[in-house]
SELUMLUM-943614 format. One record per residue (C-alpha): residue in three letters; x, y, z. Coordinates in nm, 2 decimals. Layout:
<site><resn>ALA</resn><u>X</u><v>Y</v><w>Z</w></site>
...
***
This chain:
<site><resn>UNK</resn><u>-3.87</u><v>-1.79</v><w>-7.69</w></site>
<site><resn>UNK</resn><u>-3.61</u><v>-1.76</v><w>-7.42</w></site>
<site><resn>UNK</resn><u>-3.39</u><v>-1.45</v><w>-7.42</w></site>
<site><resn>UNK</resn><u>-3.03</u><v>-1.63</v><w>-7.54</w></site>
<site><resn>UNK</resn><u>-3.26</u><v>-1.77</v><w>-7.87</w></site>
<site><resn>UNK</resn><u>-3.38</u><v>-1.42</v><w>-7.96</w></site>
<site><resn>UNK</resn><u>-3.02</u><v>-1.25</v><w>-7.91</w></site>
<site><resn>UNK</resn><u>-2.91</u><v>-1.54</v><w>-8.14</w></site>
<site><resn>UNK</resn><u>-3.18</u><v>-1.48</v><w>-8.35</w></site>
<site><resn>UNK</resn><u>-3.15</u><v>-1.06</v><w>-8.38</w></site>
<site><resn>UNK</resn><u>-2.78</u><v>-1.15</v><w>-8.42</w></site>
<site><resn>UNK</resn><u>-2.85</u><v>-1.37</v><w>-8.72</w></site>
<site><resn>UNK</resn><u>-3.11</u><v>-1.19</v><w>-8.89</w></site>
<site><resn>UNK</resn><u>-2.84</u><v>-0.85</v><w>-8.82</w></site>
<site><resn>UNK</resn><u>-2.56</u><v>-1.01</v><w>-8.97</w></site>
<site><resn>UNK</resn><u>-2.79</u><v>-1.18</v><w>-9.34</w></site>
<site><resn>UNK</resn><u>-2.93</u><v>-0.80</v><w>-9.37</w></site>
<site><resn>UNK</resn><u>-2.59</u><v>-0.60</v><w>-9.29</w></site>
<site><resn>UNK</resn><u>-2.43</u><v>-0.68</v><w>-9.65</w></site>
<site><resn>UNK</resn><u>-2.78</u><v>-0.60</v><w>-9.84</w></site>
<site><resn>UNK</resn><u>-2.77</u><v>-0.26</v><w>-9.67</w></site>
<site><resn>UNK</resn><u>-2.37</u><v>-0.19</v><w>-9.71</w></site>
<site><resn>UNK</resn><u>-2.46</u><v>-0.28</v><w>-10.07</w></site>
<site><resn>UNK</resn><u>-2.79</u><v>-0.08</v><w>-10.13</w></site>
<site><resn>UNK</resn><u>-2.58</u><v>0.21</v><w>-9.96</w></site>
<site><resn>UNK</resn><u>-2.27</u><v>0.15</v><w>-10.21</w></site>
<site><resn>UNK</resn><u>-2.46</u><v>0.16</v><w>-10.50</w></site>
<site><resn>UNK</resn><u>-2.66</u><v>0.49</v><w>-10.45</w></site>
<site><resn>UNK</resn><u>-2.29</u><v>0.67</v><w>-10.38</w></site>
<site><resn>UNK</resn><u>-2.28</u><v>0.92</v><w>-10.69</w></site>
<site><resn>UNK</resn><u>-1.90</u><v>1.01</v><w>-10.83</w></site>
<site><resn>UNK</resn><u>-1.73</u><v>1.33</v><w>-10.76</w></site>
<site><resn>UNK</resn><u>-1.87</u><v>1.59</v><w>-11.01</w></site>
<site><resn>UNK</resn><u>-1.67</u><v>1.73</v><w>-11.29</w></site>
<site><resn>UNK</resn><u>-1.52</u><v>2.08</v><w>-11.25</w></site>
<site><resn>UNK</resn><u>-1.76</u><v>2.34</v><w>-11.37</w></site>
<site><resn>UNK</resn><u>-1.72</u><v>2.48</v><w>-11.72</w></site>
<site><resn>UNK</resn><u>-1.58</u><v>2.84</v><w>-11.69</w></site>
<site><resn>UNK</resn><u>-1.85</u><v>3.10</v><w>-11.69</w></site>
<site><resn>UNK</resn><u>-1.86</u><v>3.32</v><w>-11.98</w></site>
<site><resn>UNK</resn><u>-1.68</u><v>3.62</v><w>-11.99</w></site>
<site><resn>UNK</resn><u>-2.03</u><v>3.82</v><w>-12.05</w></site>
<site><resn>UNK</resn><u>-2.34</u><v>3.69</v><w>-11.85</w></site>
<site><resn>UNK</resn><u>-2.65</u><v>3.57</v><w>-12.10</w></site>
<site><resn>UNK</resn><u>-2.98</u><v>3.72</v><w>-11.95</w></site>
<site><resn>UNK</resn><u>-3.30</u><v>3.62</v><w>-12.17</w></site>
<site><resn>UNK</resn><u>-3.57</u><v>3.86</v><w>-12.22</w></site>
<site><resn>UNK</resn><u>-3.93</u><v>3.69</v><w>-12.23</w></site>
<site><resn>UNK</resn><u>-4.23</u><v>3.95</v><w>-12.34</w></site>
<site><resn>UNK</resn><u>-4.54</u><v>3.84</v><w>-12.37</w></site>
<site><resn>UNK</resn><u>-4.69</u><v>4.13</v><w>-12.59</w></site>
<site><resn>UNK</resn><u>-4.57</u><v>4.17</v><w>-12.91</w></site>
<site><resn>UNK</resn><u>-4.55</u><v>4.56</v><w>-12.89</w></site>
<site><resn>UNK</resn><u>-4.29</u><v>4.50</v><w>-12.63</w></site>
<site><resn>UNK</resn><u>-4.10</u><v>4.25</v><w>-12.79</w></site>
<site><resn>UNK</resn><u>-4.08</u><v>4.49</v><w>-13.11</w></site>
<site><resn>UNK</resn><u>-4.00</u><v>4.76</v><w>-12.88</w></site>
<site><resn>UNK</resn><u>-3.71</u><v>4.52</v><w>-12.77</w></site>
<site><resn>UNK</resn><u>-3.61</u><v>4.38</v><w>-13.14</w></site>
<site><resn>UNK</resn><u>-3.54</u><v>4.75</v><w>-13.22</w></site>
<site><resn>UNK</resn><u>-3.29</u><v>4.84</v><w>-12.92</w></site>
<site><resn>UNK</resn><u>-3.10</u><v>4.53</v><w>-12.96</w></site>
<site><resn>UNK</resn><u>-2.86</u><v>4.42</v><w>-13.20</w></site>
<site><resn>UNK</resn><u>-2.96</u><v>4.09</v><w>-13.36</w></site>
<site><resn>UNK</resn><u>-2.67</u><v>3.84</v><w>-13.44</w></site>
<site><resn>UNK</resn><u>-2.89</u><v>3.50</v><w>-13.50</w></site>
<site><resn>UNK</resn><u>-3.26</u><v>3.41</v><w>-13.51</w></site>
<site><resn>UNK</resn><u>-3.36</u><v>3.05</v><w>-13.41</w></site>
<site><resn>UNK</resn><u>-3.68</u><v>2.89</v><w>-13.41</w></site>
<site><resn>UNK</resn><u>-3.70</u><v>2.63</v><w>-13.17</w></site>
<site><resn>UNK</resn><u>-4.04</u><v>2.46</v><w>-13.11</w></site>
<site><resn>UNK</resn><u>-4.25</u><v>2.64</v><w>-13.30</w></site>
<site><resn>UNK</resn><u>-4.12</u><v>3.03</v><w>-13.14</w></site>
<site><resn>UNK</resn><u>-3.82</u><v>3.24</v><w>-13.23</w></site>
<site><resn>UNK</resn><u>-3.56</u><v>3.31</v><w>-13.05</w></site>
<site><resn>UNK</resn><u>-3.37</u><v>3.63</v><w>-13.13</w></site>
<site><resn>UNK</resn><u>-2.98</u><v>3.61</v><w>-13.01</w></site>
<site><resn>UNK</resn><u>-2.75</u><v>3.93</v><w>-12.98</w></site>
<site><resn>UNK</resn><u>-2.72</u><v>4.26</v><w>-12.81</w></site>
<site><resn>UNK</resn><u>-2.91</u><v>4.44</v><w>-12.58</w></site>
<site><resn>UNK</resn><u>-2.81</u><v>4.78</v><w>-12.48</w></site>
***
C-alpha cells in the first residue's frame, strides 16, 4: 500500500473512531457530588467485643438509650463514659 493510501486510511479510520471515544468518555463523566451532610455534633464510635464477659462489662458502664436487633445480633445504642 503506498504511503499517501495509508495516511488516508489512518486519517479515516481516526476520524469513524474519534466520536465513539468522545462519547464512551462523556458518558463515564460522573456529576459534581452533593455537599457533605454536617458531621454530628458528637462523633459515634462503635464498640465490637467478641467475649461476652467484656461486652457485659461494657453494657454496665454505658448508658443504654435503644436496643436493635439487626440480622440476628443486638445492637445496644447510648452512652459510653
Amino acid at each position: 500500500m503506498p504511503a499517501l493510501l495509508r495516511t488516508a486510511h489512518r486519517r479515516t479510520a481516526l476520524l469513524r473512531t474519534a466520536p465513539l471515544a468522545i462519547a464512551a468518555l462523556t458518558s463515564c463523566a460522573r456529576p459534581a457530588p452533593s455537599p457533605a451532610a454536617p458531621a454530628p455534633a458528637r462523633p459515634r464510635i462503635a464498640v465490637l467485643s467478641a467475649f461476652q464477659l467484656e461486652l457485659d462489662a461494657l453494657r454496665h458502664a454505658a448508658t443504654i438509650t435503644e436496643t436493635r436487633v439487626i440480622n440476628g445480633r443486638t445492637h445496644y445504642l447510648g452512652t459510653l463514659e
